[in-house]
BALOBA-1460 file (C-alpha; in Angstrom, 3 decimals):
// residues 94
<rec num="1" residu="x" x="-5.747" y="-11.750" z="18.225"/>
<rec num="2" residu="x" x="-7.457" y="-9.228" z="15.892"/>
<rec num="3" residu="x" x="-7.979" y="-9.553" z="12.283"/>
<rec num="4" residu="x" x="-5.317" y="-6.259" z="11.706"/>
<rec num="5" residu="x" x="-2.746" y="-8.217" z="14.582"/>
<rec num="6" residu="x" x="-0.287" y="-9.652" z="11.389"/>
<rec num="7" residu="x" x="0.090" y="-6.717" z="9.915"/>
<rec num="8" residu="x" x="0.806" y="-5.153" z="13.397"/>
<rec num="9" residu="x" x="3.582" y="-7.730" z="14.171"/>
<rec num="10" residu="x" x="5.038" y="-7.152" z="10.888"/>
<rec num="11" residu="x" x="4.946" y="-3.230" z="10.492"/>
<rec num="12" residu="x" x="4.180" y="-2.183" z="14.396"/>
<rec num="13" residu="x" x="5.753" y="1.365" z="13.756"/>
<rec num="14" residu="x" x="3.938" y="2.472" z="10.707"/>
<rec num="15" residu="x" x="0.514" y="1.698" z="11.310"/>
<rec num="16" residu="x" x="0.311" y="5.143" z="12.788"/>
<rec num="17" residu="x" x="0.589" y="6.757" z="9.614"/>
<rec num="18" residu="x" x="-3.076" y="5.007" z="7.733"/>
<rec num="19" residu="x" x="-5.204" y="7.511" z="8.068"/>
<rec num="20" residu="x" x="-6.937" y="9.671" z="5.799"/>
<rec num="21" residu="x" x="-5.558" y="12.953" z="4.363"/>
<rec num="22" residu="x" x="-6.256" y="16.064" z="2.168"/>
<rec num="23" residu="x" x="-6.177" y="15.065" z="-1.070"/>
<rec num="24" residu="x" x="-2.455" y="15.591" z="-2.640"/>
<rec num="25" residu="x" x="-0.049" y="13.112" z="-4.403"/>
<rec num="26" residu="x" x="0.289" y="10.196" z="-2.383"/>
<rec num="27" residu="x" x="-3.561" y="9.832" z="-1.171"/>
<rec num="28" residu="x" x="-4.820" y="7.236" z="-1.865"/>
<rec num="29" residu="x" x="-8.696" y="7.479" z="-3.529"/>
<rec num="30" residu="x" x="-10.298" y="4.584" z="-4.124"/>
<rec num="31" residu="x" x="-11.787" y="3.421" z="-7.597"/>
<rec num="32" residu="x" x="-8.012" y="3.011" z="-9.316"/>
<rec num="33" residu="x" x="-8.498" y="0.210" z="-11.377"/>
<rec num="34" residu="x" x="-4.854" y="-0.553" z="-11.971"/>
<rec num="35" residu="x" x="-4.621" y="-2.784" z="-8.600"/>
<rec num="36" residu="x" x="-2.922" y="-5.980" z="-9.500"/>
<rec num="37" residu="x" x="0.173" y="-3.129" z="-11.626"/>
<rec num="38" residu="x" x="0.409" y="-1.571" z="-7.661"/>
<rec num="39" residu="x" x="0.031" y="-4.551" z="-6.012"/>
<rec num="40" residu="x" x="3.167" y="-5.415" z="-8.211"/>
<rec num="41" residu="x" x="5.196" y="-2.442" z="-7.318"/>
<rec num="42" residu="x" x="4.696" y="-3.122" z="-3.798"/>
<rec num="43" residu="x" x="5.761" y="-6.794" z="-3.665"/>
<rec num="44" residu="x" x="9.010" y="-5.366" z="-5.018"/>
<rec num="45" residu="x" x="9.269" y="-2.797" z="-2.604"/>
<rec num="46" residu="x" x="8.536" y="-5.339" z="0.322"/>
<rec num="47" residu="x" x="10.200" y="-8.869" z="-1.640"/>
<rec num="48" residu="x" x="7.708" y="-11.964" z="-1.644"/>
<rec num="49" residu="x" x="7.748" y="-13.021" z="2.382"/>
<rec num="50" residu="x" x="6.309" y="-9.677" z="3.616"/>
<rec num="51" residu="x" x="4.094" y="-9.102" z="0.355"/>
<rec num="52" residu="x" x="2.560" y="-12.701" z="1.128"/>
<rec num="53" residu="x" x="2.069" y="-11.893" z="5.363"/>
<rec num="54" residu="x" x="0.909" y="-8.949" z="4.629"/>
<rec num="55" residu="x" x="-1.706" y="-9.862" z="1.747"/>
<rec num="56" residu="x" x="-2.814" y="-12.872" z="3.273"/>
<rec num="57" residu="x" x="-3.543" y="-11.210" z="6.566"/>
<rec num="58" residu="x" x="-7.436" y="-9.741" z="7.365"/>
<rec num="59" residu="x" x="-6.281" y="-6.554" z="6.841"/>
<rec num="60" residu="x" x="-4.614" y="-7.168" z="3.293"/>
<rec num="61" residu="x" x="-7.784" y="-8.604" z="2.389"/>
<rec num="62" residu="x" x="-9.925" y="-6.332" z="3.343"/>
<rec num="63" residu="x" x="-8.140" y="-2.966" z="2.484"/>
<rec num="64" residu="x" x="-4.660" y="-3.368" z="0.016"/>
<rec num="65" residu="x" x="-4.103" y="0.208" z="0.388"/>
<rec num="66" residu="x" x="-3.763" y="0.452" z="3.849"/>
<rec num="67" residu="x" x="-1.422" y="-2.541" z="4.393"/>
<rec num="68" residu="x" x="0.201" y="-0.969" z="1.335"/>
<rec num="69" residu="x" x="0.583" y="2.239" z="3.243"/>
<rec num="70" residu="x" x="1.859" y="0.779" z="6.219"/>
<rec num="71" residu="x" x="4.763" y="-0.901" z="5.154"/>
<rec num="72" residu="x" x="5.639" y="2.148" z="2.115"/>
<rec num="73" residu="x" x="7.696" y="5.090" z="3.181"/>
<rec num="74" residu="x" x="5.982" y="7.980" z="1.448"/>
<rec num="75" residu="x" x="7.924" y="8.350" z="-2.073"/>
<rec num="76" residu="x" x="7.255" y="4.890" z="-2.426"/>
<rec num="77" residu="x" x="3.152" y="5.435" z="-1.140"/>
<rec num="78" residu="x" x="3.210" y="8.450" z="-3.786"/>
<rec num="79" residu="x" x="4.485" y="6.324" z="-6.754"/>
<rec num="80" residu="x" x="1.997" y="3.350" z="-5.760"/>
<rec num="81" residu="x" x="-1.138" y="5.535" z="-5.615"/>
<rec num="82" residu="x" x="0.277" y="6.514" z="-9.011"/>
<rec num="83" residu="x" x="0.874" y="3.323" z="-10.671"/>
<rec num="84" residu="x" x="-2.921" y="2.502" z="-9.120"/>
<rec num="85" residu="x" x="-4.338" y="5.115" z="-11.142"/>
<rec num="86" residu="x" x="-2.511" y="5.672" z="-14.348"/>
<rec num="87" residu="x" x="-1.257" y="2.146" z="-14.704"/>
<rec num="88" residu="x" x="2.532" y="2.360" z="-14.665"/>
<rec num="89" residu="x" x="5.389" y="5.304" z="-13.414"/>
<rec num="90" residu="x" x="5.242" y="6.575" z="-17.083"/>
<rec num="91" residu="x" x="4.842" y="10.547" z="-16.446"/>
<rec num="92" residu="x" x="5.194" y="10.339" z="-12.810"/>
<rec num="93" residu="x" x="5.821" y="13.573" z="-11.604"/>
<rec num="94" residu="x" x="8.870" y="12.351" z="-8.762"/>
């Protein structure tokens, strides 16, 4: 088993979607410093049993944001990556 395998078994169809991108709403950039306000908004997306798998896995460790991505469709990725770097959905363009 590798250290990304949890996250695999619980999101196996949207890992192909992590990658890198051109930089438009929804990318995420790192150096936000509004991480545990994101982190929020995702465990609310995902509810506690899938925030805590996720989070507690290597991967969620390592890199939020990706394990973030992979379990987000993309209006929810978009308002995450804005929450991350404004703090909060105030003046969120969506």
């Amino acid at each position: 088993m590798t250290k990304h395998d949890a996250v695999r078994e619980l999101a196996p169809d949207r890992l192909g979607s992590v990658r890198g991108a051109e930089c438009t709403l929804g990318v995420y950039k790192p150096g936000f410093r509004y991480r545990k306000e994101s982190l929020r908004f995702f465990r609310a997306c995902v509810g506690d049993d899938v925030y805590s798998k996720a989070m507690n896995s290597e991967a969620g460790k390592a890199h939020h944001y990706a394990v973030a991505r992979a379990f987000l469709d993309q209006p929810d990725w978009e308002k995450f990556v804005w929450i991350e770097e404004h703090g909060s959905l105030d003046s969120f363009p969506g």
